[in-house]
ROZA-564100 format. One line per field, with one value per atom (N, C-alpha, C): atom name; x negated, y negated, z negated; residue number from 0. Coordinates in steps of 0.001 Angstrom, whole numbers, m for minus. Each point is the difference from the previous one (the first is absolute). Example, Ala and Ser with C-alpha at 12.3 -4.5 7.8 and 13.67 -1.06 7.14 Angstrom:
ROZA-564100
atome: (N / CA / C / N / CA / C) .
xx: (m13190 / 890 / m900 / 350 / m820 / 770) .
yy: (5690 / m1190 / m1200 / m1050 / m1190 / m1090) .
zz: (m7800 / 0 / 0 / 720 / m60 / m730) .
num: (0 / 0 / 0 / 1 / 1 / 1) .
***
This chain:
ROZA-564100
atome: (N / CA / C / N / CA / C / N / CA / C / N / CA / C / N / CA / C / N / CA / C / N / CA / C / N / CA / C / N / CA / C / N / CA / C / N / CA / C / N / CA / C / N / CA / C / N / CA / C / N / CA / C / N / CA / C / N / CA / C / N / CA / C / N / CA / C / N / CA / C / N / CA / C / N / CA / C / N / CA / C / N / CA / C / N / CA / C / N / CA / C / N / CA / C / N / CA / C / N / CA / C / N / CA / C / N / CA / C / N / CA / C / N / CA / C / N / CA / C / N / CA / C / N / CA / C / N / CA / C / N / CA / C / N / CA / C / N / CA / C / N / CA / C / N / CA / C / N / CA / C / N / CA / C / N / CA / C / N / CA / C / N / CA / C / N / CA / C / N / CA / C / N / CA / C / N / CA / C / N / CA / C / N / CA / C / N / CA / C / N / CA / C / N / CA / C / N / CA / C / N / CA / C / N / CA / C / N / CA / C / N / CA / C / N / CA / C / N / CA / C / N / CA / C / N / CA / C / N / CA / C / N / CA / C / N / CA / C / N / CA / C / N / CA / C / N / CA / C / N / CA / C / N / CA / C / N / CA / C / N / CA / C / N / CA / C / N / CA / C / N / CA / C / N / CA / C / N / CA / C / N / CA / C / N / CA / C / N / CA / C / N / CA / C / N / CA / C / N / CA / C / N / CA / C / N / CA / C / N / CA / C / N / CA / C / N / CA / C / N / CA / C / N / CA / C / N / CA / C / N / CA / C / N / CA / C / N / CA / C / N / CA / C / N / CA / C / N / CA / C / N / CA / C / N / CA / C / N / CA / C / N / CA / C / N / CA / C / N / CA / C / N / CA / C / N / CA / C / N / CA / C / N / CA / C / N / CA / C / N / CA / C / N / CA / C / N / CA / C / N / CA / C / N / CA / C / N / CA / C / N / CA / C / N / CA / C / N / CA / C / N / CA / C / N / CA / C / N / CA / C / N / CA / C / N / CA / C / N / CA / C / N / CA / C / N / CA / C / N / CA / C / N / CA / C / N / CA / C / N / CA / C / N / CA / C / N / CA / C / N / CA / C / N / CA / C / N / CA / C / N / CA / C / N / CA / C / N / CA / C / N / CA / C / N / CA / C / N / CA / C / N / CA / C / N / CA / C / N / CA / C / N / CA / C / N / CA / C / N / CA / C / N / CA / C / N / CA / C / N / CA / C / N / CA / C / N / CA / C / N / CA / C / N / CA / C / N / CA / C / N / CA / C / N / CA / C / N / CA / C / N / CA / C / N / CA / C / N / CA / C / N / CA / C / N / CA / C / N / CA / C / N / CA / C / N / CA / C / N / CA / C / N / CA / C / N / CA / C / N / CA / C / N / CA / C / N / CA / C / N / CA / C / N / CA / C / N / CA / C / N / CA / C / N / CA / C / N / CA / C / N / CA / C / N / CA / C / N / CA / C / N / CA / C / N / CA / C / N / CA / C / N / CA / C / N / CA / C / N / CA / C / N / CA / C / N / CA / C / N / CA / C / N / CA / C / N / CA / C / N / CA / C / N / CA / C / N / CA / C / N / CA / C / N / CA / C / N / CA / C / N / CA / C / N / CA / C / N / CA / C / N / CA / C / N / CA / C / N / CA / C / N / CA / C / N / CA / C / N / CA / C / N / CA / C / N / CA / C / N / CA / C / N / CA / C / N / CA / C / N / CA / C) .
xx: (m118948 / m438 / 848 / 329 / 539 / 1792 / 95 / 1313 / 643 / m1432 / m113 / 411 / m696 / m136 / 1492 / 557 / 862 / 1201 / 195 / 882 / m181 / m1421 / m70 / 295 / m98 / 305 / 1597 / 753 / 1667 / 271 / m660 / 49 / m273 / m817 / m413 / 1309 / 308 / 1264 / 1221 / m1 / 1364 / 54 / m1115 / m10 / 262 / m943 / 426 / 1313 / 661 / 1630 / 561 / 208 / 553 / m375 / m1412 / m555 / 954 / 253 / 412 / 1994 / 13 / 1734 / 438 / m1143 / 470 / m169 / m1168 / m228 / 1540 / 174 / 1427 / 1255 / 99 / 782 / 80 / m1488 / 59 / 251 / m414 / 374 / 1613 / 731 / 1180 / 600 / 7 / 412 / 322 / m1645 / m8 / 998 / 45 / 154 / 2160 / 804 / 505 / 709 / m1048 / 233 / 346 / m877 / 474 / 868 / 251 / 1638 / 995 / m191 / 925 / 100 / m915 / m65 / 486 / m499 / 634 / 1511 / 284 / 1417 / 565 / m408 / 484 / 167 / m787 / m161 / 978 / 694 / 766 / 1786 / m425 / 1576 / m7 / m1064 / 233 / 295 / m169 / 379 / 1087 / 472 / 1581 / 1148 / m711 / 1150 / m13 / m1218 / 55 / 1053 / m691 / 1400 / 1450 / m348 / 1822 / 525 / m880 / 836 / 375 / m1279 / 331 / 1201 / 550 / 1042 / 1247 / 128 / 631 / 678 / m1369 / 403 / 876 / m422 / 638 / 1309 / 403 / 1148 / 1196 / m1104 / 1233 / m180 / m754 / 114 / 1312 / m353 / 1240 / 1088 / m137 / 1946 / 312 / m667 / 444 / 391 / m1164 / 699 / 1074 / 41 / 1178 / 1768 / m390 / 916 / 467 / m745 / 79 / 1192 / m1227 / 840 / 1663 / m58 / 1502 / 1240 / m1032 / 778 / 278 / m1013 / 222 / 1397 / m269 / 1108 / 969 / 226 / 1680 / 587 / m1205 / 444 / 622 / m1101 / 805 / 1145 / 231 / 1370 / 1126 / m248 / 828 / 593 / m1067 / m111 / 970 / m354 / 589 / 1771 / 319 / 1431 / 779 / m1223 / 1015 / 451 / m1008 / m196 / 1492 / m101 / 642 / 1873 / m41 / 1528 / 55 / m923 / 121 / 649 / m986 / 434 / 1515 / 141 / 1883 / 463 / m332 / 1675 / m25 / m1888 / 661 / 919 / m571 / 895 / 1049 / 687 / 1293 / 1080 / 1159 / 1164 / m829 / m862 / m83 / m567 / m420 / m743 / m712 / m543 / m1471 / m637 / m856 / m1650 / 230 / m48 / 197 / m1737 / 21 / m1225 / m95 / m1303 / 63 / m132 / 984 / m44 / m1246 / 130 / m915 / 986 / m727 / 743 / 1449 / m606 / 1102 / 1243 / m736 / 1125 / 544 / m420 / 1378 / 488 / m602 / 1088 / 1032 / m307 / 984 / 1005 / m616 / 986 / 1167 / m673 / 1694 / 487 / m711 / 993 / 1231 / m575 / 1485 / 820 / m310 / 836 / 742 / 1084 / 1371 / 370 / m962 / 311 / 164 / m1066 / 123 / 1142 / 1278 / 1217 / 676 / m317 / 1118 / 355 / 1383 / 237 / m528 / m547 / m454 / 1212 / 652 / 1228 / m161 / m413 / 122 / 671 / m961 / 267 / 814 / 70 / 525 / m1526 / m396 / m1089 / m1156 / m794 / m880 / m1693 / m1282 / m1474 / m140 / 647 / m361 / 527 / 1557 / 34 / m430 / m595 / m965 / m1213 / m732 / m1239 / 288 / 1023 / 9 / 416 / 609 / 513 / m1006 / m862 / m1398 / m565 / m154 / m852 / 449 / 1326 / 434 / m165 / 230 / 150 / m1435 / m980 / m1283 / m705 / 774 / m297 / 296 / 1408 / 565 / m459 / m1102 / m1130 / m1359 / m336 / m994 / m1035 / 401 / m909 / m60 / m740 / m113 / m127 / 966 / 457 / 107 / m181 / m230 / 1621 / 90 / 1109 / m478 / 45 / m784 / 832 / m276 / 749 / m1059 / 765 / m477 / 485 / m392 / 150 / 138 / 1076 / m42 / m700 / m307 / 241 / 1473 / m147 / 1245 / 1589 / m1136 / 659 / 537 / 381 / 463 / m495 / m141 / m459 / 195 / m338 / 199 / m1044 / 1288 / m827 / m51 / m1409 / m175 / m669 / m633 / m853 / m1429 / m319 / m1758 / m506 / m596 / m832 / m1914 / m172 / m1536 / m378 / m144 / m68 / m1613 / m461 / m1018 / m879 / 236 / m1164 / 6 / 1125 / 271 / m224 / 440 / m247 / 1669 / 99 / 1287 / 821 / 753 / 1383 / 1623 / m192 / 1444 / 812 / 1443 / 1140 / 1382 / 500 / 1346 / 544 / 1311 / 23 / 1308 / 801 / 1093 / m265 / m921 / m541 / m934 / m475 / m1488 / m1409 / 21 / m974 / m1266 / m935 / m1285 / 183 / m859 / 19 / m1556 / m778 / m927 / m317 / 1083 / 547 / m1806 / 527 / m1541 / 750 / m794 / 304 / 205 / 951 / m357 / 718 / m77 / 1100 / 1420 / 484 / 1379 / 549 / 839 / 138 / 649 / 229 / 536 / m665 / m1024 / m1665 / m553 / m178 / m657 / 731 / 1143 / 674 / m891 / 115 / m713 / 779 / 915 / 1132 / m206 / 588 / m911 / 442 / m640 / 415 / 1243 / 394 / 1281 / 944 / m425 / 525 / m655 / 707 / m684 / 767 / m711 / 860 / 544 / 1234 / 774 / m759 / 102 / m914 / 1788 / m665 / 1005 / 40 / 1033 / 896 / m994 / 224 / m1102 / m1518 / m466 / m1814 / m44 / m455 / m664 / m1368 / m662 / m1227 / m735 / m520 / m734 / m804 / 471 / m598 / m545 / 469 / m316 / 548 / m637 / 464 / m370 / 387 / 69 / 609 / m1367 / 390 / 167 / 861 / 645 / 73 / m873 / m94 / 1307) .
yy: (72163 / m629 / 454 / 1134 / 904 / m734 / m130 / m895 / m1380 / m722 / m1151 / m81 / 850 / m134 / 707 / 753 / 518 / m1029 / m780 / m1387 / m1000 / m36 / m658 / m116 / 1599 / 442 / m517 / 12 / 420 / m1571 / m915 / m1437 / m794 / 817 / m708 / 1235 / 812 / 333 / m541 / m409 / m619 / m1090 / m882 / m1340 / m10 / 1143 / 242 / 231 / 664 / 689 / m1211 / m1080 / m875 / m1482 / 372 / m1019 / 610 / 1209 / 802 / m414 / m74 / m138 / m1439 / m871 / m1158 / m588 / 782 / m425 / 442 / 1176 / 536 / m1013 / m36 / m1262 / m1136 / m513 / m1364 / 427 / 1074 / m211 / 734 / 535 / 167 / m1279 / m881 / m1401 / m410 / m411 / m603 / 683 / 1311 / 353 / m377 / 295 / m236 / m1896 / m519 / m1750 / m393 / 953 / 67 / 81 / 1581 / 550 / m1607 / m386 / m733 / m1079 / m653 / m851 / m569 / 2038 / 619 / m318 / 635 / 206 / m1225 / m866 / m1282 / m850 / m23 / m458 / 77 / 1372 / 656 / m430 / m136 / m356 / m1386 / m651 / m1580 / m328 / 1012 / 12 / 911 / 910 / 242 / m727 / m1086 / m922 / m961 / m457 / m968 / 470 / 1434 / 307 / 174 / 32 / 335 / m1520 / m1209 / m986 / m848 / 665 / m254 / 698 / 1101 / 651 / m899 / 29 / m1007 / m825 / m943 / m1200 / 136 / 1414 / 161 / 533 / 481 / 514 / m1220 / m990 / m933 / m1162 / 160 / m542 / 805 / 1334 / 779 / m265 / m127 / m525 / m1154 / m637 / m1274 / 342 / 750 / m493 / 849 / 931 / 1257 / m750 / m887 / m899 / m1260 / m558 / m847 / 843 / 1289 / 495 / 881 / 273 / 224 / m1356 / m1395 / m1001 / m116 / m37 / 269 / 935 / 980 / 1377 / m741 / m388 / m641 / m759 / m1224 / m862 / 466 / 1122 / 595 / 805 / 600 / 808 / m1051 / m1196 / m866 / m691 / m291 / m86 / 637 / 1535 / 449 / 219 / 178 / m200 / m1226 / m1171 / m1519 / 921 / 894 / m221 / 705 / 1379 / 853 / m627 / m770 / m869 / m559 / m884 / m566 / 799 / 903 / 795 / 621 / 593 / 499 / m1119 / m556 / m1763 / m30 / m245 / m235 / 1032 / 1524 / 1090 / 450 / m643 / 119 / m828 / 968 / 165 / 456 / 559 / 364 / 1527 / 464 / 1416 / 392 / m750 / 419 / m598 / 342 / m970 / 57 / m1026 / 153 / 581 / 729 / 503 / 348 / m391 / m245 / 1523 / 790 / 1077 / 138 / 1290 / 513 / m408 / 335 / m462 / 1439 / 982 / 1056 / 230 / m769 / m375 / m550 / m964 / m1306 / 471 / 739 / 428 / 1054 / 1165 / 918 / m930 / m1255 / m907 / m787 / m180 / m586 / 1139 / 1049 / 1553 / m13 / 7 / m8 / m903 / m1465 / m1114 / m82 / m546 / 477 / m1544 / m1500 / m993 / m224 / 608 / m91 / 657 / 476 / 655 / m1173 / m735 / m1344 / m403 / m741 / m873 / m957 / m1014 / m1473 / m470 / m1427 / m360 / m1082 / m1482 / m1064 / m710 / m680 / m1071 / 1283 / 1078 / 1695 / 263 / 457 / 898 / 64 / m990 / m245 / 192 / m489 / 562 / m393 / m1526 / 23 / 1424 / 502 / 904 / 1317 / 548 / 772 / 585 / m1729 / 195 / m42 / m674 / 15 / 1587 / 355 / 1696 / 793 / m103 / 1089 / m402 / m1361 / m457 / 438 / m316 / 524 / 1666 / 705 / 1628 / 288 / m576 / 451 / 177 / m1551 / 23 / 883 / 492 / 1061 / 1572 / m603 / 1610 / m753 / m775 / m405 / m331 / m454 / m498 / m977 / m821 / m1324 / m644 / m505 / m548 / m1779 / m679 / m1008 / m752 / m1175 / m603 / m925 / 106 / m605 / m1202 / m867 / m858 / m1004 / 237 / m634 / m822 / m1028 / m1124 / m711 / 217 / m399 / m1294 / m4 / m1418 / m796 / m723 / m738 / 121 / 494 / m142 / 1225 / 1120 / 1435 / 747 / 1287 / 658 / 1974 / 255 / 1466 / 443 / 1302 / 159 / 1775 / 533 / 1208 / 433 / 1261 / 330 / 625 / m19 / 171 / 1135 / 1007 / 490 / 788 / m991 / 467 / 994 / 646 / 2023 / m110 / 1012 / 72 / 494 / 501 / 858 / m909 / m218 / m1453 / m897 / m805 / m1194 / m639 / m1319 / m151 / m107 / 665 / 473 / m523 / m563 / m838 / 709 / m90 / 1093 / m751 / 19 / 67 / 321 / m389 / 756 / 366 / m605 / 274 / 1538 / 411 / 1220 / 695 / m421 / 917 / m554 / m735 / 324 / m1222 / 312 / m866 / m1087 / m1290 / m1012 / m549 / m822 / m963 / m853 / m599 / m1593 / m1022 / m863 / m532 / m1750 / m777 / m1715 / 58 / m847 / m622 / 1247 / 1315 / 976 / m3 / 900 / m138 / 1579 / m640 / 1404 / 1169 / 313 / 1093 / 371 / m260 / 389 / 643 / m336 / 453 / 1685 / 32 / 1200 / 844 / 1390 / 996 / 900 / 324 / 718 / 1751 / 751 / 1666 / 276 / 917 / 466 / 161 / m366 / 311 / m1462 / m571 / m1519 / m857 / m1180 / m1447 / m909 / m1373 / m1118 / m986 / m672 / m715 / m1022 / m498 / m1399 / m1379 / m751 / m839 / m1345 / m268 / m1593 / m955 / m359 / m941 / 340 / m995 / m101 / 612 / 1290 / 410 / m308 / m840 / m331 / m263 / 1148 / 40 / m1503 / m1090 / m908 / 482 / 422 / 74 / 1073 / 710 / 1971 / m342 / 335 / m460 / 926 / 914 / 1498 / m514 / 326 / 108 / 1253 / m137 / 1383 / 110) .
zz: (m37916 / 1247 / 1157 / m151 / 1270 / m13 / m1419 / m247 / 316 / 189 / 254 / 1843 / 366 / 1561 / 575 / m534 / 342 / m287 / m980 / m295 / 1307 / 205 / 699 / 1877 / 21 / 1414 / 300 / m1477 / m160 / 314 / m679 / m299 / 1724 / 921 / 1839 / 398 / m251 / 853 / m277 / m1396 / m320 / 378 / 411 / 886 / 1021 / 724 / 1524 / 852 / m1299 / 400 / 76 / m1287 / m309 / 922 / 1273 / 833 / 958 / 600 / 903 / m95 / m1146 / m290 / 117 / m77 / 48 / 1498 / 793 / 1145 / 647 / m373 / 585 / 331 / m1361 / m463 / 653 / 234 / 891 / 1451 / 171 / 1879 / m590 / m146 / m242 / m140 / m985 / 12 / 1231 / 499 / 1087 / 1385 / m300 / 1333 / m205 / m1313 / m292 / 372 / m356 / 193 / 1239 / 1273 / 1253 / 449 / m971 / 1169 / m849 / m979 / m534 / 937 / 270 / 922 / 1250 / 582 / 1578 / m655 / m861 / 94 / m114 / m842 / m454 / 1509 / 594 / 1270 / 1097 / 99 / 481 / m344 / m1228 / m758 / 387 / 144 / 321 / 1471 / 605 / 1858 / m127 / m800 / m236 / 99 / m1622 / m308 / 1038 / 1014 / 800 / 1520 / 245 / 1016 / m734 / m929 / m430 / m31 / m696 / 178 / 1417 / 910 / 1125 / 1399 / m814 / 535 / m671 / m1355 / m298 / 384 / 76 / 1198 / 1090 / 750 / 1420 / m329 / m1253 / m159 / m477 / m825 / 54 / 1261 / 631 / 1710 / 933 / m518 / 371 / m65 / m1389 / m727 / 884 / m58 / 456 / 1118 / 687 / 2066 / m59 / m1144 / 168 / 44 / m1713 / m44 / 1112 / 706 / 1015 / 734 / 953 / 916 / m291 / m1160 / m238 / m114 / m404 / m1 / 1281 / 1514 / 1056 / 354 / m60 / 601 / m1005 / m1425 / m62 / 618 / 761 / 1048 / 1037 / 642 / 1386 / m152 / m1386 / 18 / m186 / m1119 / 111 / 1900 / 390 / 1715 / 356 / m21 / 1017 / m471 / m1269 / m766 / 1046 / m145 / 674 / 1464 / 432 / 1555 / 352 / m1472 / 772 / m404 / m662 / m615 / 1204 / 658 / 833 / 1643 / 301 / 569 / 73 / m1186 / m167 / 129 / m556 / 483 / 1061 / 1079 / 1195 / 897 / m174 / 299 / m429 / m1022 / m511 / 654 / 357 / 950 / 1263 / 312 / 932 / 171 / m1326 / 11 / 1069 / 679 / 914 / 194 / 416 / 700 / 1924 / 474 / 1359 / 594 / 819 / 482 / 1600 / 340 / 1817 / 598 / 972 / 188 / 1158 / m34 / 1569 / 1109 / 1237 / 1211 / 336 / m466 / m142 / m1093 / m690 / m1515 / 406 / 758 / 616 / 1156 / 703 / 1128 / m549 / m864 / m652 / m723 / m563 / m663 / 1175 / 788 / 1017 / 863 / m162 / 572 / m1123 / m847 / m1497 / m155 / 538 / m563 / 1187 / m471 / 1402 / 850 / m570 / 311 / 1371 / 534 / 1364 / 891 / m669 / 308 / 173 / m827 / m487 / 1732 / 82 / 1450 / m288 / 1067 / m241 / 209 / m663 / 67 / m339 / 725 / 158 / m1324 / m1038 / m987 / m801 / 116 / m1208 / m475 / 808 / m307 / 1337 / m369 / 1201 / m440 / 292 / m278 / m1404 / 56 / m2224 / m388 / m3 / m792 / 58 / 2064 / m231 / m723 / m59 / m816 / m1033 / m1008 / m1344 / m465 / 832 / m517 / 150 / 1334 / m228 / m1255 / m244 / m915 / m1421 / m215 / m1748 / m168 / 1559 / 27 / m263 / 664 / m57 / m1734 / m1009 / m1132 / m963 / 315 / m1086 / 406 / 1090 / 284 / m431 / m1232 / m135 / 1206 / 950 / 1160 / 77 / 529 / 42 / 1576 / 177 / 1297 / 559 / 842 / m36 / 512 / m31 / 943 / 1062 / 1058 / 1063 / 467 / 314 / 798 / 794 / 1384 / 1204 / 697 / 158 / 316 / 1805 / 656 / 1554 / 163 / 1454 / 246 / 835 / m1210 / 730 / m1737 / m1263 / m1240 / m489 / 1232 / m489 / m421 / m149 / m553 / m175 / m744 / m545 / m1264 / m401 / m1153 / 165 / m494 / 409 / m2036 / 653 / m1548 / 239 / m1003 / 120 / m1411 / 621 / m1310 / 33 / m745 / m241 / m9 / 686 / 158 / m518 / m425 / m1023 / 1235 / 915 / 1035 / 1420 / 9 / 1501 / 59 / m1352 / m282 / 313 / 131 / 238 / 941 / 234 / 835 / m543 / 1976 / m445 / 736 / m269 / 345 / m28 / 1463 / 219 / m812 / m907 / m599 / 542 / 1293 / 312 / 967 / 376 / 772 / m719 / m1174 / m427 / 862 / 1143 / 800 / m417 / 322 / m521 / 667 / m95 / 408 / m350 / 1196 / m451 / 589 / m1074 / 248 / 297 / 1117 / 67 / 327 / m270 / 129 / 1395 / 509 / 715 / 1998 / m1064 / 812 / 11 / 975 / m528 / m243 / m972 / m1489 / 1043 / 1120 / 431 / 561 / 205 / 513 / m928 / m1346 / m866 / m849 / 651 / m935 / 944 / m639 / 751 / m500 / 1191 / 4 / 183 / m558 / 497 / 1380 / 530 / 1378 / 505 / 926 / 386 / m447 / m829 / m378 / 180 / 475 / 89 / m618 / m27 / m885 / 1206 / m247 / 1075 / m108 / 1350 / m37 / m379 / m1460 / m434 / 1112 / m55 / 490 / m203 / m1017 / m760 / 65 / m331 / m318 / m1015 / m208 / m1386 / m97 / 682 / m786 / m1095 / m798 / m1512 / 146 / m596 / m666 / m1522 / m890 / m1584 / m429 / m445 / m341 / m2147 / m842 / m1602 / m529 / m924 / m438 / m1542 / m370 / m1776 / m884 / m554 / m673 / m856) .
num: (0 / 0 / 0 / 1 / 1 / 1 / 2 / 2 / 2 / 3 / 3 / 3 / 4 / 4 / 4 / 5 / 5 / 5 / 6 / 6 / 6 / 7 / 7 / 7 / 8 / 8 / 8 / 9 / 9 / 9 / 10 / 10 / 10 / 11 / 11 / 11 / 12 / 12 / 12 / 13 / 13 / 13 / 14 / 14 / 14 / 15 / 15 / 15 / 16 / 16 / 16 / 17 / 17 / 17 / 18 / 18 / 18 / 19 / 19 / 19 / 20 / 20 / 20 / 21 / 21 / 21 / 22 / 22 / 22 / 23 / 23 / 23 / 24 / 24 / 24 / 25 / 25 / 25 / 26 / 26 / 26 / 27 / 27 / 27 / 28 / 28 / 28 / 29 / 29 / 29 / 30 / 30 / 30 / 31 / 31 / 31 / 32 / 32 / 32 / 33 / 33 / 33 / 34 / 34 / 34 / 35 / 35 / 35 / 36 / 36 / 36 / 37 / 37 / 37 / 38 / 38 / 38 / 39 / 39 / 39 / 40 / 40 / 40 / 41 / 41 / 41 / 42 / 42 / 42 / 43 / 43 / 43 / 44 / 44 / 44 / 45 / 45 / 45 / 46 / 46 / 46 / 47 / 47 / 47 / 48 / 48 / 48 / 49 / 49 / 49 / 50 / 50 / 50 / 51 / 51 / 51 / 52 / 52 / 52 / 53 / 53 / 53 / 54 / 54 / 54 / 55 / 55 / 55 / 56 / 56 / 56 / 57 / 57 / 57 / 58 / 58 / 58 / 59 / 59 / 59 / 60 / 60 / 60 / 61 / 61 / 61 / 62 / 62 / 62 / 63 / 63 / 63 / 64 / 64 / 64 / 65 / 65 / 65 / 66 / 66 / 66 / 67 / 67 / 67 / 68 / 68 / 68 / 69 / 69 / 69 / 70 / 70 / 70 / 71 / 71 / 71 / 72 / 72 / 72 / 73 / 73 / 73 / 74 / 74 / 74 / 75 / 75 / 75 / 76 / 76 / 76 / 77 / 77 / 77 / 78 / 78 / 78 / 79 / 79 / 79 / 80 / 80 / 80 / 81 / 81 / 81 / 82 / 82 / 82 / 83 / 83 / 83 / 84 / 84 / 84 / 85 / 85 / 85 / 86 / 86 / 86 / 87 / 87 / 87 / 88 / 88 / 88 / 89 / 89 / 89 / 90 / 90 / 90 / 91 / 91 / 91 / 92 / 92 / 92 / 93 / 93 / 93 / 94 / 94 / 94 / 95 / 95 / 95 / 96 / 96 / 96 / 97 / 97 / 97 / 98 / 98 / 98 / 99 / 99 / 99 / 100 / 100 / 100 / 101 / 101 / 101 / 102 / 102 / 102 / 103 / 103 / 103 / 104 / 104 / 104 / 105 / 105 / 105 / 106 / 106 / 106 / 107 / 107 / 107 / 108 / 108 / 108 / 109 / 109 / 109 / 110 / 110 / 110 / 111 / 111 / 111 / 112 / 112 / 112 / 113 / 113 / 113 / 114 / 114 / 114 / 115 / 115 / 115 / 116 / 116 / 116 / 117 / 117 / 117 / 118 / 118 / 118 / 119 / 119 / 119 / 120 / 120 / 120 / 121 / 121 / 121 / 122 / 122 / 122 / 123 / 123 / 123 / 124 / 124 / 124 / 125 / 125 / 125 / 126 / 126 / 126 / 127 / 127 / 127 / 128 / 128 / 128 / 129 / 129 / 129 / 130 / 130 / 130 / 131 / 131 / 131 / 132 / 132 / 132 / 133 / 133 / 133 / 134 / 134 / 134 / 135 / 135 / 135 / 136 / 136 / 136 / 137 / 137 / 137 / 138 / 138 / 138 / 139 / 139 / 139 / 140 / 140 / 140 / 141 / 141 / 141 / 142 / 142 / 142 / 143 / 143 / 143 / 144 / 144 / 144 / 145 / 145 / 145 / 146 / 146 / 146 / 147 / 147 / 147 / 148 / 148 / 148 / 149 / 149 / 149 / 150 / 150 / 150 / 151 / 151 / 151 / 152 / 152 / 152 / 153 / 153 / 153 / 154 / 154 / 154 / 155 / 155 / 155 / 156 / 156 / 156 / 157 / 157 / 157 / 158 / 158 / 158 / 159 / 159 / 159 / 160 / 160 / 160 / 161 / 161 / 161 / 162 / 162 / 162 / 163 / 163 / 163 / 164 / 164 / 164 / 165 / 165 / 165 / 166 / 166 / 166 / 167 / 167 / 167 / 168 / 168 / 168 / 169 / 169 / 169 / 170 / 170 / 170 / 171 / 171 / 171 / 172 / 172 / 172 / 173 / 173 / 173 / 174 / 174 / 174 / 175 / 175 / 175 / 176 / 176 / 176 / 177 / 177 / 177 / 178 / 178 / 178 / 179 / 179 / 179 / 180 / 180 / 180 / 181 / 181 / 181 / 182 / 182 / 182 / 183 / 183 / 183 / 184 / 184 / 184 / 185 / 185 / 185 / 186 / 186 / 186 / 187 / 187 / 187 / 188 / 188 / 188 / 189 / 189 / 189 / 190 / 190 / 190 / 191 / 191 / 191 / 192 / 192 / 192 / 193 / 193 / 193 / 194 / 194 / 194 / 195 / 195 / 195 / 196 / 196 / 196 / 197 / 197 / 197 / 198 / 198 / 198 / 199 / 199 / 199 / 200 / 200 / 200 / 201 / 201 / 201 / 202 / 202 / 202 / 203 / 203 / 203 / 204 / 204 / 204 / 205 / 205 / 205 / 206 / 206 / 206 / 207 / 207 / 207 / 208 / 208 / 208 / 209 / 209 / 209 / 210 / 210 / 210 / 211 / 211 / 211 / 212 / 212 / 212 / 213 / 213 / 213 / 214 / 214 / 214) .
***
């Protein structure tokens, strides 16, 4: 009897363990099915940002590729510009450029044109101004050729340069001395001779009808 009950005590614990191991089991499962889930879940918003970087990477390529097709354009560009450029500056090796008002005055302290004699149908204001004008170039400056127009068909020709701080200044070029030439004056009025010098009053009408700057 005592045998019986003692089988039987062995027989409700070996159920109980085996109720206890399986309950285990099921919440283990379960708790298991979750994280699978969580995780599964996770990998599916992975692969969704990754294919959505993707995307932006071959959005990338593309604008990447565009804009380098771009920059070959502008380097091609600038190749024409700069061919273009040397031809037009070839035989001449400079760029003409507008001085300051002191650049251009140190510039006709140096140039000796105004030494020259005036000498009737030899060497008269055309070849004044054309000589400041070619001297001024082979100092990379940029100088104008002026010509002014009388009334009554005559004329004169002086020079002009765009001074970067003055603005533009016109110049005797048989004296150096400034000039501003105005319509409708007459041109020996308009020189502005330095102290101690004045300009002869001419024979003729110099009346500025039409003053025509030539770069």
């Amino acid at each position: 009897m005592m045998m019986e009950r003692h089988s039987h005590k062995k027989f409700w614990l070996a159920i109980v363990i085996l109720a206890v191991v399986a309950i285990t089991f099921l919440v283990t499962s379960i708790w298991v099915l979750n994280e699978l889930e969580v995780t599964q879940a996770q990998l599916t918003n992975i692969e969704a940002e990754l294919a959505a970087r993707q995307t932006e990477l071959a959005d990338a390529e593309i604008e990447l590729s565009t804009m380098q097709g771009f920059v070959e354009s502008l380097e091609a560009e600038l190749l024409n510009l700069q061919a273009n450029y040397e031809r037009l500056t070839t035989g001449y090796g400079y760029v003409l450029r507008d001085p300051s008002y002191q650049e251009m005055r140190d510039f006709l302290d140096r140039d000796k044109t105004s030494e020259r004699k005036y000498l009737v149908s030899e060497y008269d204001c055309v070849n004044f101004a054309a000589d400041v004008k070619t001297n001024a170039a082979e100092e990379e400056i940029r100088c104008a050729y002026v010509v002014i127009e009388y009334r009554g068909g005559t004329g004169h020709v002086i020079v002009a340069f765009d001074t970067t701080d003055e603005g533009l200044v016109f110049i005797e070029p048989q004296f150096d001395w400034e000039v501003e030439p105005e319509i409708g004056k007459r041109y020996y009025q308009c020189v502005k001779p330095p102290s101690g010098y004045y300009m002869t009053k001419p024979g003729s009408d110099d009346t500025i009808m039409r003053i025509i700057v030539v770069w």
